[in-house]
Backbone as JSON, one array per atom type, in Angstrom:
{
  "sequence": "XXXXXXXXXXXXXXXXXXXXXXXXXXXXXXXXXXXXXXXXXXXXXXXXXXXXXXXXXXXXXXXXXXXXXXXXXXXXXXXXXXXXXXXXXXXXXXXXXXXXXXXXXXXXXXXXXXXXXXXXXXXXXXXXXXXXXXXXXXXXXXXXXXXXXXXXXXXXXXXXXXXXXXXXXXXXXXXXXXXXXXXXXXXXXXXXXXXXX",
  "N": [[13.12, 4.91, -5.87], [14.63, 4.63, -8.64], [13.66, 3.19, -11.26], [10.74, 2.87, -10.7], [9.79, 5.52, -11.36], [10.73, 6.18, -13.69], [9.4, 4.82, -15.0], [6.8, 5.85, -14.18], [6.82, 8.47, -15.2], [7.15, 8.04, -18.13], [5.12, 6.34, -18.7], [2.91, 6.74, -16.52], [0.11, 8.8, -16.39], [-1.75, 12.17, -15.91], [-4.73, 12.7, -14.88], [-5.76, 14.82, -13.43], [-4.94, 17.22, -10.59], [-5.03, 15.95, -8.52], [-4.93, 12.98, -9.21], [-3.51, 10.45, -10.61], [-3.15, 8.39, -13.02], [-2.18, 4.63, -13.2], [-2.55, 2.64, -14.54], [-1.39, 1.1, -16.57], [0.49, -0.24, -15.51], [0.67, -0.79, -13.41], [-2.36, -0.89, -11.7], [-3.81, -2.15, -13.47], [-3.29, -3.23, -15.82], [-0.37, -5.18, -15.52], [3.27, -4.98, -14.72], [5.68, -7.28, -14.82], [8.06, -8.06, -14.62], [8.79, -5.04, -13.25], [7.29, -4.89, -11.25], [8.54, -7.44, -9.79], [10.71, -6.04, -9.12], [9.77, -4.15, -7.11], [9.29, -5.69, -5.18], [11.57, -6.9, -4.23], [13.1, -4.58, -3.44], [11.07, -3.48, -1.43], [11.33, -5.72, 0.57], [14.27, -5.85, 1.01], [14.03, -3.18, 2.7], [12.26, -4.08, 4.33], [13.55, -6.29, 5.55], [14.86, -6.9, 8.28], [12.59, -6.51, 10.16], [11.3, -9.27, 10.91], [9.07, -9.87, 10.1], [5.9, -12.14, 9.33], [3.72, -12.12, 8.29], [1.97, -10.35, 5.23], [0.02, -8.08, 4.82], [-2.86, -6.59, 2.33], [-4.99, -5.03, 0.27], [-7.84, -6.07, -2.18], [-7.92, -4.78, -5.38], [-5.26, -4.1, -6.12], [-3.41, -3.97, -4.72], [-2.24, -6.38, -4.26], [-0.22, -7.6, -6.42], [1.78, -6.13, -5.95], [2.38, -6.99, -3.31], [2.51, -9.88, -3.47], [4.77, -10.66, -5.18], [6.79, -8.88, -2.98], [6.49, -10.48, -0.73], [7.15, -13.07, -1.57], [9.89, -12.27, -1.72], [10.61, -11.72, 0.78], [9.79, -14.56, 2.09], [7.18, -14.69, 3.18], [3.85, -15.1, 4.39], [0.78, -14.29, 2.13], [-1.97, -12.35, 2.53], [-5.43, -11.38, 1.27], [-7.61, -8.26, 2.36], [-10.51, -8.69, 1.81], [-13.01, -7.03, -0.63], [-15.82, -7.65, -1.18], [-18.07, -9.72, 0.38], [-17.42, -13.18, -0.02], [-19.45, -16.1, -0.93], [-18.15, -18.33, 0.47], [-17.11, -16.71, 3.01], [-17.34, -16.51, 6.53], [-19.31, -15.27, 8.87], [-17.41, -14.86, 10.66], [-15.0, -12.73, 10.95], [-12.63, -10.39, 10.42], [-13.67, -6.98, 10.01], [-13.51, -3.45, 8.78], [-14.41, -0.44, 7.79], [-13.48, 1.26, 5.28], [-12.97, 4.02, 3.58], [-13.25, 5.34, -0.2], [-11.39, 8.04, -1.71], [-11.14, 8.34, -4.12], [-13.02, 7.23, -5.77], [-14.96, 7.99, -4.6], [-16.21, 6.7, -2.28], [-17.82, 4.75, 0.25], [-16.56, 1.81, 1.72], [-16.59, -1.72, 3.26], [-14.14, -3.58, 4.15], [-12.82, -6.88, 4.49], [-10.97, -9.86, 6.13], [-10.62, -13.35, 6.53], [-10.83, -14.43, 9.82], [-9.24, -16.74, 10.82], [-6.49, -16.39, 9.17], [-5.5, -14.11, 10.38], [-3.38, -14.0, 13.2], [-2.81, -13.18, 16.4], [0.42, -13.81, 17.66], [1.33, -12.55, 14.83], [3.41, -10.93, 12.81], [2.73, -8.39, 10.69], [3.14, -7.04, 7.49], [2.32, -4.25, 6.0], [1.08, -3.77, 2.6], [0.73, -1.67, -0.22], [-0.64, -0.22, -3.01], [-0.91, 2.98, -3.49], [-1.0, 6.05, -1.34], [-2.67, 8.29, -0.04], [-4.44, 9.59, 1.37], [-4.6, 8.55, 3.13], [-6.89, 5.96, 4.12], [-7.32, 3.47, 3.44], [-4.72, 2.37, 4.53], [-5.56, 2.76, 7.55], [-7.88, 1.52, 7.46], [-6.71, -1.45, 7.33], [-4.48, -1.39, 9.36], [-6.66, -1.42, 11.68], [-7.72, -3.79, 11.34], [-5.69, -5.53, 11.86], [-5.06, -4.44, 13.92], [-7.37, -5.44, 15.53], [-6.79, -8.37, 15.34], [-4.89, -9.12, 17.29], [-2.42, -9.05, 16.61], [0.77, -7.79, 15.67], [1.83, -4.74, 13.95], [4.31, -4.71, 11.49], [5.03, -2.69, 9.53], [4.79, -0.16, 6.83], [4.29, -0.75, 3.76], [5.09, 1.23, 0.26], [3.67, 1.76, -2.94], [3.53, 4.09, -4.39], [3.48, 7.34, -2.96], [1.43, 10.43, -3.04], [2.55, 13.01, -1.78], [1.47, 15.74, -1.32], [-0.8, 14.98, 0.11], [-2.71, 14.02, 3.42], [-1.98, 11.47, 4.49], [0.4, 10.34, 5.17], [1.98, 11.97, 7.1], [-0.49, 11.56, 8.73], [-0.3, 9.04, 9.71], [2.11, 8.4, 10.54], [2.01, 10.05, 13.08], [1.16, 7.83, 14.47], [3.02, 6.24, 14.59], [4.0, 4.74, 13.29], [6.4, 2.86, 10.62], [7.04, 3.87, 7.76], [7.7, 3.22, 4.53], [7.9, 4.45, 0.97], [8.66, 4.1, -2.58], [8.34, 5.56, -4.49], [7.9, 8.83, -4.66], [5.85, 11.26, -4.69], [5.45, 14.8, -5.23], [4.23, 16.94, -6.66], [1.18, 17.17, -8.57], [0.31, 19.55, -10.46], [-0.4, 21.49, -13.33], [-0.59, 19.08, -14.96], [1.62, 17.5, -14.71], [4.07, 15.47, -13.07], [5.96, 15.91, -10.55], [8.58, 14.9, -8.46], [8.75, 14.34, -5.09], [11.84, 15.48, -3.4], [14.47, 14.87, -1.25], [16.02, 16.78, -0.48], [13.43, 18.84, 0.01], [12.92, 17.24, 2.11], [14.58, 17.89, 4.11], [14.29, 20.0, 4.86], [12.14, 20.71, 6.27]],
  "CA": [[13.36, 3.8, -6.78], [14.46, 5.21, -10.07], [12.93, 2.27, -12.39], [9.36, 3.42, -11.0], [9.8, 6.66, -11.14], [11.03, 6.58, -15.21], [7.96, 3.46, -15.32], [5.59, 6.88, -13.87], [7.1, 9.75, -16.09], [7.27, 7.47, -19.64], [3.77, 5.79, -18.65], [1.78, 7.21, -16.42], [-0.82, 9.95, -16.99], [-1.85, 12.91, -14.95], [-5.65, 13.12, -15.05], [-6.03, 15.73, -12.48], [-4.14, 17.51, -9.51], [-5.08, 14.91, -7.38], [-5.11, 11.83, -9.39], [-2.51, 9.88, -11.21], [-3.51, 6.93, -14.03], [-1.01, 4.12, -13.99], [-2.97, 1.64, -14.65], [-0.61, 0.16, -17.77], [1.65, -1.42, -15.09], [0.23, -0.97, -11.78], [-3.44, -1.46, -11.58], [-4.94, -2.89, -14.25], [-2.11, -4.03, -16.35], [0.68, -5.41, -14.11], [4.49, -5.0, -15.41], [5.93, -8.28, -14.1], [9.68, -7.17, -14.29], [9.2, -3.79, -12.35], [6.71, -5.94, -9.51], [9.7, -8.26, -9.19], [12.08, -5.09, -8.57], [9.39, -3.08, -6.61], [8.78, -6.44, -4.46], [12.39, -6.89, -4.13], [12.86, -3.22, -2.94], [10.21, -3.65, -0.49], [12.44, -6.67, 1.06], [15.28, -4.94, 1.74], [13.42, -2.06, 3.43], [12.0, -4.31, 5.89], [14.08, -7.44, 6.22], [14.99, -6.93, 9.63], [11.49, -5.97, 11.02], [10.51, -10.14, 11.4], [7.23, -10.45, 8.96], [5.68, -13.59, 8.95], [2.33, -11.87, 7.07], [1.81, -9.59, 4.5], [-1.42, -7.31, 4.11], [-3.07, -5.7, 1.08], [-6.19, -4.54, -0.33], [-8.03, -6.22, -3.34], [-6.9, -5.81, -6.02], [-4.43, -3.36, -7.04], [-2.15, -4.12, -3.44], [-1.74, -7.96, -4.43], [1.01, -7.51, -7.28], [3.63, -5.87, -5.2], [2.61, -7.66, -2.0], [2.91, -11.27, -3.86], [6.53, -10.42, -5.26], [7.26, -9.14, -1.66], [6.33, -11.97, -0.06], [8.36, -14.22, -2.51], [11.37, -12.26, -1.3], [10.24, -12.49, 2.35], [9.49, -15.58, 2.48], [5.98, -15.01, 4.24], [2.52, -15.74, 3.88], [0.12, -13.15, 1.9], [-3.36, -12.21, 2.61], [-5.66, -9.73, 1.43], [-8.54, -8.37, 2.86], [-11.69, -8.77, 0.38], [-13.89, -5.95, -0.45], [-16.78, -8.31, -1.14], [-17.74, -10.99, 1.13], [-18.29, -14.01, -0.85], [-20.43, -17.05, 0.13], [-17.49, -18.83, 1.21], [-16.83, -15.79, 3.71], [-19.19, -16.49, 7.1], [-19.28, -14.25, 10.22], [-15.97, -15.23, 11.49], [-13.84, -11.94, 9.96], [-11.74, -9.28, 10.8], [-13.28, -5.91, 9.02], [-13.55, -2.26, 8.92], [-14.78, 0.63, 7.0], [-12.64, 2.13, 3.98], [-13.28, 5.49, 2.57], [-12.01, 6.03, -0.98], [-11.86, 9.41, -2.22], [-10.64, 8.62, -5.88], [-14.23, 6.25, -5.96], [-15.72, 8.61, -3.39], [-17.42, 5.68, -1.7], [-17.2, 4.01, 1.43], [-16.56, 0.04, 1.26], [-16.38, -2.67, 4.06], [-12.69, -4.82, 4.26], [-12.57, -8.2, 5.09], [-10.03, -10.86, 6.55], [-11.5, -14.44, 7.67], [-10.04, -14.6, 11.5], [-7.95, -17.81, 10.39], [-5.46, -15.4, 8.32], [-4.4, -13.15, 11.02], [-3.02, -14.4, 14.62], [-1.62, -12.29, 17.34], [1.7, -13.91, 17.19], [1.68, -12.16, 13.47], [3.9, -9.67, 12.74], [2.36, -7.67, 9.59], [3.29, -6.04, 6.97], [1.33, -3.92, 4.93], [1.76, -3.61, 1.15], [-0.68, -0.75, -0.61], [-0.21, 0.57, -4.44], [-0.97, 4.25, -3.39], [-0.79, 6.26, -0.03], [-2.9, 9.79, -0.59], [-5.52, 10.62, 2.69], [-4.1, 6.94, 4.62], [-7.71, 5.95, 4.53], [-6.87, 1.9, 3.27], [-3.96, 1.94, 5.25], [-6.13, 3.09, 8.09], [-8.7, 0.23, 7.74], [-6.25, -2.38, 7.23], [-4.36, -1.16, 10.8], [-8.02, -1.57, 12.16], [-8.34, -5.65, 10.91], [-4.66, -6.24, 12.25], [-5.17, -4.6, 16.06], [-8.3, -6.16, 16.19], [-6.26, -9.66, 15.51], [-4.06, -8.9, 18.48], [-1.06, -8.9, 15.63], [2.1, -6.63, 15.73], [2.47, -4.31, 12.76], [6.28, -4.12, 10.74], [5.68, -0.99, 9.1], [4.05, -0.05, 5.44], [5.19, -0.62, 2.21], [3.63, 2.28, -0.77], [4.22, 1.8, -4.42], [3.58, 5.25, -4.75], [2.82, 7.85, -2.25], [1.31, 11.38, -3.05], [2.73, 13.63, -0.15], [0.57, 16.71, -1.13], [-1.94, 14.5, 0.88], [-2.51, 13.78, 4.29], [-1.91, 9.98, 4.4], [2.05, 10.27, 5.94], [1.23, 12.49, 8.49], [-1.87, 10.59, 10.22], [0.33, 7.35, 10.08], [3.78, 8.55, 11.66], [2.02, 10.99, 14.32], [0.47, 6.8, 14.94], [4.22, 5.94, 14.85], [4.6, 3.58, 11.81], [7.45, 2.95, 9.8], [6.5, 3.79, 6.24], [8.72, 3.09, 2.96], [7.55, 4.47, -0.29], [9.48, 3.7, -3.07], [8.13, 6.85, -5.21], [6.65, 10.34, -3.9], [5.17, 12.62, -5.72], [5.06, 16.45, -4.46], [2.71, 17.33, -6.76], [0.36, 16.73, -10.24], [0.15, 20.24, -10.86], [-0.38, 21.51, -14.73], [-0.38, 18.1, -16.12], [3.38, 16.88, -14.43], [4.51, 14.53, -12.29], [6.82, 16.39, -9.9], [8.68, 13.99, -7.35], [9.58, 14.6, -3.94], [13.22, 15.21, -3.03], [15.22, 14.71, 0.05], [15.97, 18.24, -0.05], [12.59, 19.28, 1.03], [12.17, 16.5, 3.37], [15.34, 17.85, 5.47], [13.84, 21.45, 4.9], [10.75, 20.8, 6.36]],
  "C": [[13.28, 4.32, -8.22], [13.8, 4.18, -11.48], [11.6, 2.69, -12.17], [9.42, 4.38, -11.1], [9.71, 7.02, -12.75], [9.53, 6.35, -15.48], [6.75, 5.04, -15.56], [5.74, 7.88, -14.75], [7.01, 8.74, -17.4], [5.76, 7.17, -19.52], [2.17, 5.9, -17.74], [1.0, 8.62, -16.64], [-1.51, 10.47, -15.76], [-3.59, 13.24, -15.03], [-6.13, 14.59, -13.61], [-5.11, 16.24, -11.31], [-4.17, 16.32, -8.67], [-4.84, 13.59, -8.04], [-3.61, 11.36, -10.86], [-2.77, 8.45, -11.83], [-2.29, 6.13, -14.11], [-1.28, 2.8, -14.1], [-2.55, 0.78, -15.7], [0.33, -0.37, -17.09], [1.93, -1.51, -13.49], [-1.05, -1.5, -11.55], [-4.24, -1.94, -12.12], [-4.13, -4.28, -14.7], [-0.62, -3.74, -15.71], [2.2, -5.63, -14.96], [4.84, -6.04, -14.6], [7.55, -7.82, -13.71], [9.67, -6.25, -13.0], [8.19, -4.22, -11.44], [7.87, -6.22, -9.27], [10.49, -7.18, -8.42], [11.58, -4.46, -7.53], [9.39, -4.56, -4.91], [10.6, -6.67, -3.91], [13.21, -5.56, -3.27], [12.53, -3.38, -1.79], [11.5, -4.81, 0.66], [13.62, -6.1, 1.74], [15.13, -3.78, 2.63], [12.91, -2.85, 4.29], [12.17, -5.55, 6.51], [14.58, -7.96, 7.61], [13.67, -6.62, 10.75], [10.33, -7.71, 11.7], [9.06, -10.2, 10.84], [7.4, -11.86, 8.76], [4.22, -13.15, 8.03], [2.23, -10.8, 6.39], [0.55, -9.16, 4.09], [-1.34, -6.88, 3.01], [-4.5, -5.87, 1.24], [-6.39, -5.5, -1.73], [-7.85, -5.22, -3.86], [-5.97, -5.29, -6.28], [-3.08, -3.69, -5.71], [-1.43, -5.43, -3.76], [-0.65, -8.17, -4.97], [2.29, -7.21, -6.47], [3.35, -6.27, -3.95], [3.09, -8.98, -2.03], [4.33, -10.72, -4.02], [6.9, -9.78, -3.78], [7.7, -9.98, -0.85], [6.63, -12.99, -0.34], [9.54, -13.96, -1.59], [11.56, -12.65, -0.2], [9.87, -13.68, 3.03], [8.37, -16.0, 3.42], [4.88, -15.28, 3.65], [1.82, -14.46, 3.44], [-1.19, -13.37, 1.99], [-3.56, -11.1, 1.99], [-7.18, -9.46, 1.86], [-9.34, -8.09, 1.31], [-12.51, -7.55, 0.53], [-15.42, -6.5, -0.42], [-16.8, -9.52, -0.58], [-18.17, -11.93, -0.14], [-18.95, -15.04, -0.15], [-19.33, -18.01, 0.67], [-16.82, -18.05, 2.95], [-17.78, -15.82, 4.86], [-18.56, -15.28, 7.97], [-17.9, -13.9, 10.88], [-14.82, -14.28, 11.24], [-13.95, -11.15, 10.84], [-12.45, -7.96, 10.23], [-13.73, -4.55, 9.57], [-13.59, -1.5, 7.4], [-13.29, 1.46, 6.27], [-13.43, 3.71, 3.22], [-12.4, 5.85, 1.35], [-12.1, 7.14, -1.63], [-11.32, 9.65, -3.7], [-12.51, 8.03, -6.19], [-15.05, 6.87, -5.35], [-16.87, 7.82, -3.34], [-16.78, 5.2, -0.55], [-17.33, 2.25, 0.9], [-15.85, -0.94, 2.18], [-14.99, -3.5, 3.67], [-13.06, -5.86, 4.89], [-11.26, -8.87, 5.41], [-11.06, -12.29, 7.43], [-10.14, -14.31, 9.11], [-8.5, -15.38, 11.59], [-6.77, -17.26, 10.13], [-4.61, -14.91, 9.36], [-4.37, -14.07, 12.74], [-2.18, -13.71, 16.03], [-0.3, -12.74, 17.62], [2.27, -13.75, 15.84], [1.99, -11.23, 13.95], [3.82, -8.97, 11.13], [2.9, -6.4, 8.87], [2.32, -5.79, 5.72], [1.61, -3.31, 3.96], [0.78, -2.84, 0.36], [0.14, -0.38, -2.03], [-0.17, 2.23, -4.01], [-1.17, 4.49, -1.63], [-1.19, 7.65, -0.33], [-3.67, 9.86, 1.22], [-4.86, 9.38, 3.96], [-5.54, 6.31, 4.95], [-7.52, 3.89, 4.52], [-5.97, 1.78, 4.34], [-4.42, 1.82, 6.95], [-6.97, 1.86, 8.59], [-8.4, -0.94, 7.51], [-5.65, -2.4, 9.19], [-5.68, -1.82, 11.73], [-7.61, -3.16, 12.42], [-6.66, -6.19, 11.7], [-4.81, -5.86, 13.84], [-6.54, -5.62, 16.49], [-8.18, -8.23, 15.87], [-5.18, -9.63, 16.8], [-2.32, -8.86, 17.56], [-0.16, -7.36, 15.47], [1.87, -5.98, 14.05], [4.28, -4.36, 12.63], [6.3, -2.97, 10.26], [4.67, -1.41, 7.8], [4.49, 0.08, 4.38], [3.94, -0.01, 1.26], [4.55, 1.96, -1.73], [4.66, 3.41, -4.63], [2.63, 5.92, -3.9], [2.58, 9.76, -2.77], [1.24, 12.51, -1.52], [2.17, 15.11, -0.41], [-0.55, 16.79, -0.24], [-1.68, 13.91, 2.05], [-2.01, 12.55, 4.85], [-0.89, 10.09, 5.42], [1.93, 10.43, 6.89], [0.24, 11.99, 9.29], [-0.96, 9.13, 10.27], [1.86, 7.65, 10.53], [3.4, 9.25, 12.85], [1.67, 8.92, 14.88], [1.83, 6.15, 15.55], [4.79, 4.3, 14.34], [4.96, 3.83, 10.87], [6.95, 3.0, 8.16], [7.62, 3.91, 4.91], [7.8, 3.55, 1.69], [8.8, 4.83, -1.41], [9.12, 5.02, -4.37], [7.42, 7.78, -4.41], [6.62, 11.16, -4.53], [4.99, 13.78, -4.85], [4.01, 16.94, -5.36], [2.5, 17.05, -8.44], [-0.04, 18.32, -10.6], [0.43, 20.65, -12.19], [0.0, 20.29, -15.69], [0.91, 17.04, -15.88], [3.47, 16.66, -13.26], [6.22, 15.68, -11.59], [7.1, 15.37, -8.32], [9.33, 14.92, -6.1], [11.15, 14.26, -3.52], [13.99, 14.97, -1.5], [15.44, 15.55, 0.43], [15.25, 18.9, 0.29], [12.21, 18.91, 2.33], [13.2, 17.55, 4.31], [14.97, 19.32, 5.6], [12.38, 21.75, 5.64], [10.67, 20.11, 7.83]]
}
């Protein structure tokens, strides 16, 4: 998707090999325009796969799962990282590991949300080790609900993430990929390595 891709080279920032700041129009501060297009995107990549629900993660998954789920016409959830007191016993969750936060941190879904005649799709800002995507999978088998496949804003394929979720044998779309943050630069993944590889 060449609009995020400029969005990532004009605005975001490379703090480390591993890590990528783009928090001026992904996770903090949300570009409404390039949601619409990224959510729109998303849509067409998995209009034929039958979604009636749309996963995410608080909070940074919500933006491009809402505009998704406009286009799709389905219902969005996301699982909570903190229960609140409206939240009783009655949930879906599993263990998250994040290794930008290097912390572990419980997911939620109340039960209500998900239904084994759901067919889910899951909507994530980033895709580096697959550890979110991982403990979202979790909260949807243990609703008896079908996955559609995974929608990534932006996936870093230096990292394992891809690989543990296609050997699983789910459909994954990312709409940017990065090969690597080495010396400071955003280097994207081409098509020409994929078919080389």
């Amino acid at each position: 998707m060449k609009t995020l891709k400029d969005e990532i080279l004009q605005r975001g920032a490379v703090l480390s090999d591993g890590v990528l700041k783009v928090d001026s129009f992904l996770n903090h501060a949300i570009d409404p325009n390039l949601m619409t297009k990224i959510g729109e995107t998303f849509a067409e990549r998995f209009q034929e796969e039958g979604v009636t629900k749309i996963l995410t993660i608080e909070s940074s998954g919500i933006a491009p799962a809402l505009t998704t789920s406009l286009q799709l016409q389905s219902e969005l959830v996301f699982a909570r990282k903190r229960k609140s007191l409206t939240m009783r016993d009655d949930l879906y969750s599993a263990e998250v590991y994040s290794f930008t936060k290097q912390q572990a941190s419980e997911i939620s879904v109340s039960k209500e949300f998900l239904q084994p005649t759901d067919r889910v799709l899951i909507i994530d800002d980033f895709l580096a080790n697959g550890q979110a995507a991982l403990g979202l999978i979790d909260i949807i088998k243990q609703s008896g609900a079908s996955i559609a496949g995974i929608g990534i804003v932006i996936e870093k394929t230096f990292q394992p993430g891809r690989e543990i979720l296609e050997q699983e044998g789910y459909k994954i779309e990312s709409l940017a990929r990065i090969a690597s943050l080495s010396d400071g630069k955003v280097t994207f993944y081409t098509e020409k390595e994929q078919t080389s590889q």
